[in-house]
N, C-alpha and C positions, 0 to 999 in steps of 0.2 A: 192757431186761430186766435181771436179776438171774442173783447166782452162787448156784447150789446145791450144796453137796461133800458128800458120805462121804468116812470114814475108818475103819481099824481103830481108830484111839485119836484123841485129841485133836494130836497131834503128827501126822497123817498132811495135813491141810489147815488152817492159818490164815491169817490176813490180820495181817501185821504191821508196823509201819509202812508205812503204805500199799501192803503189796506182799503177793506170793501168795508164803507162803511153802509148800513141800512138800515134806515128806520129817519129818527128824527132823535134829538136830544141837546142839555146842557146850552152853552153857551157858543156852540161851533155851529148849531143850526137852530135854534129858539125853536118854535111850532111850527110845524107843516101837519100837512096828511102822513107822513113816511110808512105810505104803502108802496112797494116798487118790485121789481123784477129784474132780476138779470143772468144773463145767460151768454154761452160760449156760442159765439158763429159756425164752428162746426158741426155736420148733423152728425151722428153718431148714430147707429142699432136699437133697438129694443130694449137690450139691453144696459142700462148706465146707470154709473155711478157719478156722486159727486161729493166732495170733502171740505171743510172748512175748518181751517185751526182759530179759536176763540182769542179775542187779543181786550177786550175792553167794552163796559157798560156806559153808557154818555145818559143820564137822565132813568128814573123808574119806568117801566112800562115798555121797554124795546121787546118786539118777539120778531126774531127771522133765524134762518138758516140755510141748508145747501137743499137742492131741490133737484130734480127729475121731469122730463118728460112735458119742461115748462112750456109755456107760447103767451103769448099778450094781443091783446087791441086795445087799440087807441081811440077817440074822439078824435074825426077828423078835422074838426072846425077848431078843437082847443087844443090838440094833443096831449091829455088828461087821458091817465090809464084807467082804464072803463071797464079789462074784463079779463080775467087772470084763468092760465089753467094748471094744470100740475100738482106733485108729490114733493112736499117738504116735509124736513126736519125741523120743527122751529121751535127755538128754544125760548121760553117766556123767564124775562130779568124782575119778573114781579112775583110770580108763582115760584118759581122756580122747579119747572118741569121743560118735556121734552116731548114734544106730541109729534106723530107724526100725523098730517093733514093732508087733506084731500080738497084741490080746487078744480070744481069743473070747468068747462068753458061756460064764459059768458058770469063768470062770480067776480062780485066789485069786491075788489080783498082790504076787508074791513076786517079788525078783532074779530068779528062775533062771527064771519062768515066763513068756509069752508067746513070742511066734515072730520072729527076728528074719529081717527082709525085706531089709537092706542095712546096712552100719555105713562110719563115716567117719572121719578121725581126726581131732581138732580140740581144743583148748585156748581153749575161749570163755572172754572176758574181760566187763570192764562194760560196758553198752552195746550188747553184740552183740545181731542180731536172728533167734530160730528161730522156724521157721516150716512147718508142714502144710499140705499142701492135698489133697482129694480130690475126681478129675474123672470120675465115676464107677468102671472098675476102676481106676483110672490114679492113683498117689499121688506125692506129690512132698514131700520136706523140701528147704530153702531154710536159710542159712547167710546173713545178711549181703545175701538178691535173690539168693544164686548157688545155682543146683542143686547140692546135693552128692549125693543119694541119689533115684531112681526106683525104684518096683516097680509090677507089676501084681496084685492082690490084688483080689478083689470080695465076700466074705463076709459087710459090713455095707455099708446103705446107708442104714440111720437112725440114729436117735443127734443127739448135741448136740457142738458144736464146745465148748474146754473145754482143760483141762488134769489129766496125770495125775504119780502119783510113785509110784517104790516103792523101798524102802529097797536098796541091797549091802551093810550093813556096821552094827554096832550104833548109828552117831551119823552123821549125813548127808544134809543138807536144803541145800536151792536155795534161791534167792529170784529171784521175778520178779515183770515189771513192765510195765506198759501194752497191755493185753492189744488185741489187734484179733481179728477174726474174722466167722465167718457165714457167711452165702450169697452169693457173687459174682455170683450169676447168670447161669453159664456155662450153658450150651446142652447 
């Protein structure tokens, strides 16, 4: 399967050197919105996971992650992403924690918007590995294989496994890397 992303602007989702970049930052994208979405073309179960190896901070104020159960709409007249849904992990390069967040449908995915279900504090470096899961209401982010955050949450249960970003701060993108995911096949 294939990635498909929205974004409000072109800085909200690329691929650059070989990695997912999201958000906005530095001197590779100056200011945008870098709120975006993106997600694997194959539908997959109920159940899924998705993984992201952390590769680099471009600018303060980048927060995104791997996500679950994602979907998007568009403004048909601008094609401006207007309404986000799903469960990430998103890791904030300011605070330096780990929240796991809750976007319903129809949330313009700003900073301040989605619901936060658990936060953790953490200072991820290269290499480290974040990670979603959801076992139907049962969610879990993963740090490195270690549980850091559980909630029970059952709102969506379709949606594409994926990754999401949305800006804090005028300059502030992630970059990541080797993405795993899908349907585990849990029961």
């Amino acid at each position: 399967d294939e990635w498909i992303a929205a974004a409000t602007d072109t800085g909200g989702v690329q691929v650059l050197n070989f990695e997912l970049f999201l958000g906005v930052g530095g001197t590779l994208l100056g200011t945008a919105a870098g709120h975006g979405i993106a997600q694997r073309t194959a539908i997959v179960g109920n159940n899924q996971f998705s993984q992201l190896t952390f590769r680099s901070i471009y600018g303060a104020g980048g927060r995104s992650g791997p996500a679950v159960h994602t979907s998007y709409g568009t403004n048909p007249t601008t094609g401006a992403l207007e309404e986000l849904a799903g469960y990430a992990a998103m890791y904030d390069s300011t605070l330096h924690t780990i929240s796991l967040r809750y976007y319903g449908p129809a949330t313009d995915p700003t900073a301040s918007t989605g619901v936060d279900l658990g936060t953790y504090p953490a200072e991820i470096v290269f290499d480290d590995r974040l990670r979603i899961e959801s076992r139907g209401a049962n969610k879990y982010v993963y740090l490195n294989s270690v549980l850091i955050i559980s909630a029970i949450h059952d709102d969506l249960s379709e949606g594409r496994p994926g990754a999401m970003s949305n800006k804090t701060a005028a300059s502030g993108g992630l970059s990541w890397d080797d993405w795993m995911g899908g349907d585990t096949g849990w029961a």
